[in-house]
C-alpha positions in Angstrom: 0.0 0.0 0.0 1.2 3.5 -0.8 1.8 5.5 2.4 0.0 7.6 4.4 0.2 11.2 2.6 -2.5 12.3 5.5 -3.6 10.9 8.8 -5.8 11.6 11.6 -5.2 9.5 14.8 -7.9 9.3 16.9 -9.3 12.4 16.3 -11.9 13.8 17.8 -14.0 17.3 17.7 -16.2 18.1 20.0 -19.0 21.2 20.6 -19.4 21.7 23.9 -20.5 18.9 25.1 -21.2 17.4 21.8 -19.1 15.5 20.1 -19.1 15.8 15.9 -16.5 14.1 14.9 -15.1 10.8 16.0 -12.5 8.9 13.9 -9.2 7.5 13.0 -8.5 8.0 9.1 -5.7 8.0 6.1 -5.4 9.0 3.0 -2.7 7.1 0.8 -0.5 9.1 -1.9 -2.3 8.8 -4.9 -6.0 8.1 -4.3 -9.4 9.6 -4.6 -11.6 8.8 -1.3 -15.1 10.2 -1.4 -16.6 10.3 2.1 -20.6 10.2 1.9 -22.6 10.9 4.5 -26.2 12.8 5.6 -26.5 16.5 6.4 -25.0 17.0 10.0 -22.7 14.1 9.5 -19.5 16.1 10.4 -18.1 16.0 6.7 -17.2 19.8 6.3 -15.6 19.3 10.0 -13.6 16.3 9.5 -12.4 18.5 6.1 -11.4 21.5 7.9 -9.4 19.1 10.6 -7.7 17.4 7.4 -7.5 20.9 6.3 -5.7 22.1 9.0 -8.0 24.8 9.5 -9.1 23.7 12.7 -7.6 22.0 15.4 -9.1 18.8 17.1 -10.5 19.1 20.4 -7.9 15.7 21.0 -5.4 13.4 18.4 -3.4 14.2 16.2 -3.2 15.3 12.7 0.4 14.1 10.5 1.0 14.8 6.9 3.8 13.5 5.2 4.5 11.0 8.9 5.2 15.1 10.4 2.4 15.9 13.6 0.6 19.1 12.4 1.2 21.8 15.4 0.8 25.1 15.9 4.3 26.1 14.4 4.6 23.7 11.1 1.0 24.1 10.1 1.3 27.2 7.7 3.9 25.6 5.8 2.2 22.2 5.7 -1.2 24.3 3.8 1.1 25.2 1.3 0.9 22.1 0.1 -2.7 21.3 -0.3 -6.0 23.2 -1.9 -9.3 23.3 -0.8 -12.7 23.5 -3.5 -15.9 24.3 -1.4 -19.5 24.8 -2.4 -19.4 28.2 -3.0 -16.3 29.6 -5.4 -16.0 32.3 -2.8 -14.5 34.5 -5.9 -12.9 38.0 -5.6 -14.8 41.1 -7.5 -12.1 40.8 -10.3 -11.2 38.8 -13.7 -11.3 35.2 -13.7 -7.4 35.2 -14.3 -6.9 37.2 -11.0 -8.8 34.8 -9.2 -7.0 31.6 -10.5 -4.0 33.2 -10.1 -4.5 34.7 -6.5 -2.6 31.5 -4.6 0.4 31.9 -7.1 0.2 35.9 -6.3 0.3 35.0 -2.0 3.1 32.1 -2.7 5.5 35.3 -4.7 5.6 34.4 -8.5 6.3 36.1 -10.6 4.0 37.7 -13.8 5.8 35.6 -16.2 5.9 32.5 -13.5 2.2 32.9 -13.3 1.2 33.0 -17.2 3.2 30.1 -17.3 1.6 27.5 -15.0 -2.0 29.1 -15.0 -2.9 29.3 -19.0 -2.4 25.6 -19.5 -5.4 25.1 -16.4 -7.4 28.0 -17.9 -7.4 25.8 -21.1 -7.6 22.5 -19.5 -10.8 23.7 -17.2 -12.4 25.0 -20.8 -12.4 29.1 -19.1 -9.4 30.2 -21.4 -11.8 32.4 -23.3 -13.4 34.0 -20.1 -9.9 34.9 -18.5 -10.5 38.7 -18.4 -14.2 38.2 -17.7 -15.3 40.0 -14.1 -16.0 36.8 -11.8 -19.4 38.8 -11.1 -21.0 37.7 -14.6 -19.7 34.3 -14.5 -22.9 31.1 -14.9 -22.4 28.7 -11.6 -20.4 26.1 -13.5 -17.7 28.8 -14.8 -17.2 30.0 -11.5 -16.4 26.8 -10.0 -14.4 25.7 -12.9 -12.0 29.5 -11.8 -12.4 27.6 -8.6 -10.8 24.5 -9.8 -8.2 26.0 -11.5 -6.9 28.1 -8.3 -6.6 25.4 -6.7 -5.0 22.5 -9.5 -2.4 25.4 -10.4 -0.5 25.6 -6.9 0.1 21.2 -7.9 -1.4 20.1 -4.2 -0.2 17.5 -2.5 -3.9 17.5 -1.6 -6.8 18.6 -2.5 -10.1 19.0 -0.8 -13.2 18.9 -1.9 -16.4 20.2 0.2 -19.4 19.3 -2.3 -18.4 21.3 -4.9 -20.9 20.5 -7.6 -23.5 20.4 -5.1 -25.1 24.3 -6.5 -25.3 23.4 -9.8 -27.8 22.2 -12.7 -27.2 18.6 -13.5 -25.5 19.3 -16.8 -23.0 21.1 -15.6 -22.3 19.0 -12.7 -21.8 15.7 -14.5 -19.8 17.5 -17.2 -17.3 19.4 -14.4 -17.3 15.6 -12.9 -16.6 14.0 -15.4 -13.5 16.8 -16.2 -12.4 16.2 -12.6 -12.4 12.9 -12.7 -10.1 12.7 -15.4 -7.8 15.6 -14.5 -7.1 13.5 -10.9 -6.6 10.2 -13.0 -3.9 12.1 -15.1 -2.0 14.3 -12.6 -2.4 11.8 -9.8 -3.4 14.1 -7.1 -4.2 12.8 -3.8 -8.3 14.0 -3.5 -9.9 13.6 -0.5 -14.1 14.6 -1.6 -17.1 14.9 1.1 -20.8 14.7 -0.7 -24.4 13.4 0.1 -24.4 12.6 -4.0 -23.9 8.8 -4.3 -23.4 9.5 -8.2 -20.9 11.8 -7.3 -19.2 9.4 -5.1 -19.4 6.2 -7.6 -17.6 8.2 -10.6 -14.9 9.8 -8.4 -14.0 7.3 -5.2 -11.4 4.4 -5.3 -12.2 4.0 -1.8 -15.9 5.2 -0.1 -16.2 6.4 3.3 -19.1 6.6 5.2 -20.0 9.2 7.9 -22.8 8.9 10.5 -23.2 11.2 13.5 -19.6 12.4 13.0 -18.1 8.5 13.0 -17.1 6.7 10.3 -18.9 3.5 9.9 -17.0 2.0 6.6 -14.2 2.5 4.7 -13.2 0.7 1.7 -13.0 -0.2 -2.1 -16.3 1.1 -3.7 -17.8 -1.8 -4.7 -17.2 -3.4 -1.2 -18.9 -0.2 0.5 -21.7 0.0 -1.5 -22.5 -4.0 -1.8 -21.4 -4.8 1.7 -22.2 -2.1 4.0 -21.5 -3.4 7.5 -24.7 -1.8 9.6 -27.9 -0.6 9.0 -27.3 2.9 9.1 -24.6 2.3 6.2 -26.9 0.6 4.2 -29.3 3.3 4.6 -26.6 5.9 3.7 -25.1 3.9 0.8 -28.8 3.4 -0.5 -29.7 0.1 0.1 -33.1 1.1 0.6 -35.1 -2.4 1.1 -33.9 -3.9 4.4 -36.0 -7.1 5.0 -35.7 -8.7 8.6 -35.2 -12.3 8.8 -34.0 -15.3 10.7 -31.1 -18.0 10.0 -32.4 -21.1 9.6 -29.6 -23.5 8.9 -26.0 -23.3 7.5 -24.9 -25.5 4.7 -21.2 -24.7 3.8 -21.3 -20.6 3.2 -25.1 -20.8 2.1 -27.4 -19.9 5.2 -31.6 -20.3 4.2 -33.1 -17.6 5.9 -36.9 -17.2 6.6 -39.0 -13.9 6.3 -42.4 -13.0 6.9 -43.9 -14.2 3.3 -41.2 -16.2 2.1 -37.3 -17.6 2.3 -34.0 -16.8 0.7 -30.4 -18.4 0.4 -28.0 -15.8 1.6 -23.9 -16.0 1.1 -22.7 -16.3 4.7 -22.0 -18.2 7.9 -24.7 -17.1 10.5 -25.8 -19.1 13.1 -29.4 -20.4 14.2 -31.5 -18.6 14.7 -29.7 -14.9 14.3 -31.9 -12.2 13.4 -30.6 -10.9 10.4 -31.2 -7.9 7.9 -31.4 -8.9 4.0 -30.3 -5.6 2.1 -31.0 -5.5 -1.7 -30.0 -2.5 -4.0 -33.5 -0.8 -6.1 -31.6 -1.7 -9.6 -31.4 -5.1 -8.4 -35.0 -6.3 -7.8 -37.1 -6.6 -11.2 -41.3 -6.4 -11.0 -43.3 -8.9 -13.5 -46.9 -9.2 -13.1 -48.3 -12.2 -11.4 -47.8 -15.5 -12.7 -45.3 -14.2 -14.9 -42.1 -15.9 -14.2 -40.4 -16.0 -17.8 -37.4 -13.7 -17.3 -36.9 -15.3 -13.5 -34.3 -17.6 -12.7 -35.4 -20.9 -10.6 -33.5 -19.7 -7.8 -34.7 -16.5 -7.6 -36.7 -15.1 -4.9 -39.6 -13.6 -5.9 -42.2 -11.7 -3.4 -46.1 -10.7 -3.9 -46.6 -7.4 -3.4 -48.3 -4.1 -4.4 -47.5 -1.2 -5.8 -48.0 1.9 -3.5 -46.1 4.5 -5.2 -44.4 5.2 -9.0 -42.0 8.0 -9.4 -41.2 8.9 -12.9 -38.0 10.4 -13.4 -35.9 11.1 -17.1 -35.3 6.8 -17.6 -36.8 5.1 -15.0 -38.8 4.7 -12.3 -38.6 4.2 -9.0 -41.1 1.8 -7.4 -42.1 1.5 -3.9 -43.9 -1.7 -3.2 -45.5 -3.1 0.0 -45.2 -6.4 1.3 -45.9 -8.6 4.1 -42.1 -8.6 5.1 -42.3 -4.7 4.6 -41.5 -1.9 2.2 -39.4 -2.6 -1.0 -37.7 -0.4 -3.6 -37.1 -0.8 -7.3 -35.6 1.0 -10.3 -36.9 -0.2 -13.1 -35.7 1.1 -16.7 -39.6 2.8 -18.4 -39.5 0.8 -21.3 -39.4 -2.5 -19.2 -41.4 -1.1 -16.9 -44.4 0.2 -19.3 -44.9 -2.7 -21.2 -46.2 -4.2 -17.8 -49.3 -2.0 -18.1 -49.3 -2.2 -14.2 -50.7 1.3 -11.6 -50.7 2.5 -8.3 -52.4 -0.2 -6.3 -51.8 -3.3 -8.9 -50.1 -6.5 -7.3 -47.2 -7.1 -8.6 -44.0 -9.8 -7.9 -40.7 -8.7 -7.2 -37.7 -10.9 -7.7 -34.0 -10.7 -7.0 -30.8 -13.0 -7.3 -29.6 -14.3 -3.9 -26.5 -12.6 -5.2 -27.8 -9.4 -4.6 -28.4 -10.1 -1.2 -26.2 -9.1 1.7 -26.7 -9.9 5.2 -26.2 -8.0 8.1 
């Protein structure tokens, strides 16, 4: 494993007598970690600790294997970049505002010209360098964000939700430019959002924050396939949680029994454990009753009804009732129109026991 560019030991942050932040954490040279989490969660804290920007109530805080302290901690900024949610932008041109951390760290005019027109171009703002900041859409002024902060070459750069004020266009397009900017320059990012899209095209490794602890932290497929509790499924969006009981082990296949019906689950739990089956909404299908053609035999399928369809641009999003409880399903519109099927229809939902994970 690379090592630790930033760490935070046992960290903790408290308000009073409230505590908001709780952890131990690292960031490796080289990745991308997105940490998702709820409003409240503590994720603009823990990036103002990582930050440096403010000190932890208790811990410690080491960059490059150095403690931060009161006396190193200036110099150790100087090496990273923060992006927030707001551009916070100066009244002047989009070059002075790119170039303002360049200006505080003493280059030169020429020295600046040089390393800030190649991020001007890169970020697609070239044309709008002597543009006043003022007139600039929400997407060009966090792009003149961006590029103040890639220009100083972070070690590491931080990332408070900043697509989380604009239109969906020009979020997934600045993503998508961010996404491959950190793949090419190989720049240790360290991004906090609520936007599980978000986090799915940026993270190599998800983190999840609850109530200022964090509850999971590992490859993205791991994080959101596996959480380890319910309040990281909820987080991660595994929005049907069935509750069930272990029936009997054979090998690493345990049958578990719900209200309504029974599954085969991957894992080793005992007798009798009562256990929570978590299924994603794009991995249950719906089929009207007695309509089994695109189900496998071992399948589990569930009677239901249909209390609620939510149309969105390609799908929608289906919340069914059942005797075990409430389920959730994105279903594609084609697939799911040619079902003829309304509010208050029965319906049968069916999964793969591989999309099942038990917790």
């Amino acid at each position: 494993m690379a090592e630790a560019l930033l760490a935070l030991c046992d960290v903790r942050v408290q308000h009073g007598s409230s505590t908001v932040l709780r952890l131990h954490f690292a960031v490796h040279v080289g990745e991308v970690v997105v940490v998702i989490g709820p409003n409240g969660a503590g994720k603009s804290t823990l990036l103002r600790v990582m930050g440096l920007l403010q000190r932890p109530s208790s811990g410690s805080v080491y960059f490059h294997g150095e403690q931060a302290t009161a006396k190193n901690s200036l110099a150790m900024r100087r090496h990273m970049a923060s992006v927030f949610q707001e551009p916070l932008l100066l009244d002047g041109t989009v070059y002075d505002n790119a170039a303002l951390g360049l200006k505080l760290r003493g280059f030169r005019r020429d020295e600046i010209e040089r390393e800030l027109r190649p991020w001007l171009k890169r970020l697609g703002i070239d044309h709008l360098a002597e543009r006043r900041a003022r007139t600039l859409s929400g997407g060009e002024a966090q792009r003149t964000s961006l590029v103040r902060g890639l220009v100083l070459d972070p070690s590491l750069l931080l990332l408070d939700e900043p697509f989380a004020a604009l239109d969906a266009p020009t979020r997934e397009t600045l993503l998508l430019d961010l996404r491959e900017i950190l793949a090419e320059t190989g720049i240790t990012a360290v991004m906090v959002t609520h936007d599980l899209k978000e986090a799915a095209a940026l993270g190599q490794r998800i983190g999840v924050l609850h109530r200022g602890e964090l509850l999971q932290l590992g490859p993205q497929l791991e994080v959101f396939r596996r959480p380890v509790n319910e309040a990281a499924a909820s987080i991660v969006g595994m929005e049907t949680r069935i509750a069930a009981v272990a029936e009997r082990t054979e090998g690493q296949i345990t049958t578990m029994r719900f209200n309504g019906g029974s599954a085969n689950v991957t894992g080793d739990f005992p007798a009798g454990a009562q256990v929570t089956l978590c299924i994603r909404p794009e991995d249950i299908r719906i089929s009207r009753h007695g309509d089994g053609k695109s189900c496998a035999k071992s399948d589990v399928h569930i009677k239901t009804k249909i209390a609620r369809i939510a149309p969105s641009i390609a799908e929608y999003r289906i919340s069914l009732r059942a005797d075990c409880g409430c389920l959730t399903a994105l279903v594609s519109k084609p697939s799911f129109d040619g079902l003829s099927l309304r509010e208050g229809d029965e319906a049968l939902a069916s999964f793969s026991p591989d999309a099942i994970h038990g917790i």
